[in-house]
KOLLOMI-106004 format. One record per residue (C-alpha): x, y, z; residue in one letter. Coordinates in steps of 0.5 Angstrom, whole numbers, plus 500, padded with zeros to 3 digits. Each point is the difference from the previous one (the first is absolute). Layout:
REM residues N
XYZA...
//
This chain:
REM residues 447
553531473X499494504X498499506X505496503X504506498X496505502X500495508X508500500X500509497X502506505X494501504X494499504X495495499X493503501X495493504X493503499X495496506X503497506X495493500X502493499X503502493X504506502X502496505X504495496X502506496X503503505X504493502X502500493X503507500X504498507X503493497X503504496X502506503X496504496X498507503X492500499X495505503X493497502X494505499X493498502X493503500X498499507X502494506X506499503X507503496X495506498X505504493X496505496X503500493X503507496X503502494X507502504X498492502X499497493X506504498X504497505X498492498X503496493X495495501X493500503X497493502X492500501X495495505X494498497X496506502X505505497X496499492X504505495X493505501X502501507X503507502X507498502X501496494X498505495X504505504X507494499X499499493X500507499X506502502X503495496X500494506X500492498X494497503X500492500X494497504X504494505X499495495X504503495X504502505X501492501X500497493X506503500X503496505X497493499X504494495X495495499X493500497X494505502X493497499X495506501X494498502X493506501X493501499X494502504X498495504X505492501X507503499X502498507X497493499X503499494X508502501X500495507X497495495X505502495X506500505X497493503X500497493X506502499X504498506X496493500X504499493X507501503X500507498X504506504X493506501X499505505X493505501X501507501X496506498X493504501X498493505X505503505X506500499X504504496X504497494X506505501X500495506X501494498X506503496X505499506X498493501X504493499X494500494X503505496X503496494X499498493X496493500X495503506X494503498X497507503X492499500X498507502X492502500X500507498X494505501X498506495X503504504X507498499X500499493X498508499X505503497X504494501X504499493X507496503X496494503X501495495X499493501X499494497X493497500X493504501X494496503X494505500X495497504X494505499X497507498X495503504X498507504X504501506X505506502X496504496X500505507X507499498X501500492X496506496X496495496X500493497X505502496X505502504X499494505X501496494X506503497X504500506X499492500X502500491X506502502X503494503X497498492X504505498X507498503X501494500X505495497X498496494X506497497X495496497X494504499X495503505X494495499X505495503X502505506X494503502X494496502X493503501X493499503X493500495X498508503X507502500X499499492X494503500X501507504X506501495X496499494X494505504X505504502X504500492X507499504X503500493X508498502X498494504X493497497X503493498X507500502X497495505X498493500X493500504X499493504X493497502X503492500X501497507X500492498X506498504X496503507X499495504X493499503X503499507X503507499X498506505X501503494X494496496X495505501X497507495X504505503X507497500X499495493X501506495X507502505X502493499X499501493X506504499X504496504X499494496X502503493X507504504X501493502X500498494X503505496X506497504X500494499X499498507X497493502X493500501X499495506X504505504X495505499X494496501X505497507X500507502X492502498X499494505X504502506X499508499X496503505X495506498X503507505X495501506X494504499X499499492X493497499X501494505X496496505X501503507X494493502X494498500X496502506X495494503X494501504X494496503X493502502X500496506X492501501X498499493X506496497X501505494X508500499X503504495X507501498X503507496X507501497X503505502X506504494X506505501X500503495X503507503X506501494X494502495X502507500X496503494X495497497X502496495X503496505X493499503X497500494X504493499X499498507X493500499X500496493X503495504X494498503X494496496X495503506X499507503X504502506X499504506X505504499X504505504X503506496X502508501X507503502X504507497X498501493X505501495X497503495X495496496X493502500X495497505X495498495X504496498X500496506X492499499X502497494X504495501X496498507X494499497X497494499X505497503X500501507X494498505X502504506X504506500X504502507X505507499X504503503X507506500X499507497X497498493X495495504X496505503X500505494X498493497X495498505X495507499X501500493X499492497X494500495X493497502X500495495X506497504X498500506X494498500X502493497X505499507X499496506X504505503X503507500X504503504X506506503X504498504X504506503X507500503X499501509X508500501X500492501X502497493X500493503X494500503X496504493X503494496X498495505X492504500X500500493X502492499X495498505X494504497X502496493X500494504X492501503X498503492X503494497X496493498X502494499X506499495X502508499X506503499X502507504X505503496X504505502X502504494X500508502X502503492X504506503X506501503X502499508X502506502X494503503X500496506X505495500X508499500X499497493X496494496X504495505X497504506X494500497X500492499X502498506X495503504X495496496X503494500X500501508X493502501X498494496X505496503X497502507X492498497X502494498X503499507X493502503X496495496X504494502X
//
């Protein structure tokens, strides 16, 4: 049975999880009068979900969190309900063109270039997915008509199981580990992601629908993902970026790649991608420069001047490992956060080398801090832990200062943390922006 009419039979609606996906679910449901009950684990509208629960629900829509190996939906499943994540949910309901855009690390980036590119060509785009707000969202809005592209950032998450999203285009930034807290191995995590290979429309073939980056092909060959190697044009030409771009730097020209061969698989002219790479602005906290912080030795005229780098969405280490290759010196670098699963001596790896001082903080920081090899830390400037006193604001500005004093004339303090958030603060942004005020603040000092 479809699921529009499984939405539109007797019955109830099961919603599983009350974040901001299940909320705009629930909205859905109450726009059309549809009889819906919300279930969630833990937090406000607490439900505990059952047997006599499932047998009373025709449809069972998932949040993110709610993978096919949690409890609930094996238990959904088994009595015979339809379980659809949210974006299959709203695919179901949308009349234009879908271009779905994931990967590791750059995905956020790379769907608000596209929908700027888009918009600057005269083309009716709208944003929605895993970056905030749910695409079941946009489905009641002025946009929902068959010349407006829906761009929707979607997680490995929403993709498990996912079977009915089906949309147009794919652009699969990168593969690396991450989630693996999360996923049960490399291969899953990959698969989750394959299935937007898998279900997308190709009137035209797959090659001309699908658009991956070089490590995307590579993990599919490693890995044998045998009913989805090849079935995609892997993309490593960025000619028409601009040199002004924002975009113009490592970490974002193999994003711009695939942007550039969607762009002209359509036919779209190119001066207007190269307007829009020229008036787009990089989201807050990927790999930009907060300032450059100037100070005089009054007493011996020394001066010297350091740039400070927010990098504070680099959640995983893929993404500090691309930060660091952005760099052609060694960096002070600040890291740490909540591990997501990828081994710590992978960490070591990365940084070695690479890095001239090493200033930690967060869960991993400390467990990182005792444990780091010898032949590292004896070649730093500087090694230290930071711990977490209750005031966040004032840590951060701590750890810039002491960047700062360790710093000569000419160096980067970056801060790239390689783990997720969510030990000690709200989010990345969080953690970004209590950087940037404490550097904002020395940078005061020094003038």
């Amino acid at each position: 049975m479809d699921t529009l009419d499984v939405i539109n039979a007797p019955g109830t609606v099961g919603i599983f999880g009350y974040g901001v996906t299940g909320k705009a679910v629930v909205r859905f449901c109450e726009k059309r009068s549809i009889s819906y009950k919300v279930f969630n684990e833990s937090g406000l509208r607490e439900e505990q979900f059952s047997e006599e629960e499932a047998k009373k629900c025709r449809l069972i829509v998932r949040s993110p969190s709610f993978t096919l190996s949690h409890g609930w939906t094996k238990l959904a499943m088994a009595v015979g309900c339809r379980c659809v994540g949210e974006l299959d949910l709203a695919s179901r309901f949308w009349h234009g063109k879908i271009v779905a855009i994931t990967g590791t690390n750059g995905k956020t980036t790379t769907t608000e270039f596209v929908v700027h590119a888009l918009q600057t060509h005269g083309q009716k785009a709208i944003m929605g997915g895993n970056m905030g707000r749910p695409f079941i969202e946009i489905i009641d809005s002025d946009m929902n008509e068959q010349d407006t592209w829906a761009v929707i950032e979607v997680s490995s998450f929403q993709m498990d199981g996912g079977a009915l999203f089906k949309p147009d285009y794919v652009l699969w930034t990168n593969f690396a580990d991450d989630h693996l807290d999360i996923h049960v191995g490399m291969r899953e995590y990959f698969n989750c992601k394959a299935n937007l290979l898998r279900n997308v429309k190709m009137p035209n073939g797959p090659q001309r629908h699908c658009f991956v980056g070089r490590s995307v092909h590579d993990f599919c060959k490693n890995l044998q993902i045998m009913d989805v190697l090849g079935k995609y044009t892997v993309c490593s030409e960025f000619d028409l970026l601009p040199t002004k771009s924002a975009l113009n730097i490592k970490t974002q020209q193999e994003n711009f790649a695939l942007v550039q061969k969607f762009w002209t698989s359509n036919d779209f002219p190119v001066g207007c991608l190269q307007e829009a790479a020229l008036t787009f602005k990089i989201p807050p906290h990927r790999l930009q420069m907060v300032t450059k912080v100037k100070w005089c030795d009054i007493q011996t005229g020394k001066e010297k001047e350091v740039e400070f780098w927010n990098d504070s969405k680099a959640t995983n280490f893929h993404a500090l490992n691309a930060a660091l290759a952005s760099f052609n010196k060694k960096v002070i670098l600040i890291a740490g956060g909540k591990s997501k699963g990828e081994p710590l001596e992978k960490f070591q790896r990365i940084v070695t080398g690479r890095i001239k001082a090493l200033l930690l903080m967060g869960e991993t920081g400390k467990i990182l801090y005792q444990t780091m090899g010898a032949n590292l830390i004896k070649n730093l400037e500087a090694y230290a832990f930071f711990p977490n006193d209750g005031d966040l604001e004032k840590l951060m500005a701590h750890i810039a200062e002491y960047a700062f004093i360790v710093a000569e004339d000419g160096d980067v303090v970056l801060l790239s943390p390689g783990f997720s958030s969510l030990d000690w603060f709200k989010d990345y942004a969080d953690r970004g922006k209590f950087f940037e005020n404490g550097v904002l603040c020395l940078n005061l000092q020094n003038k």
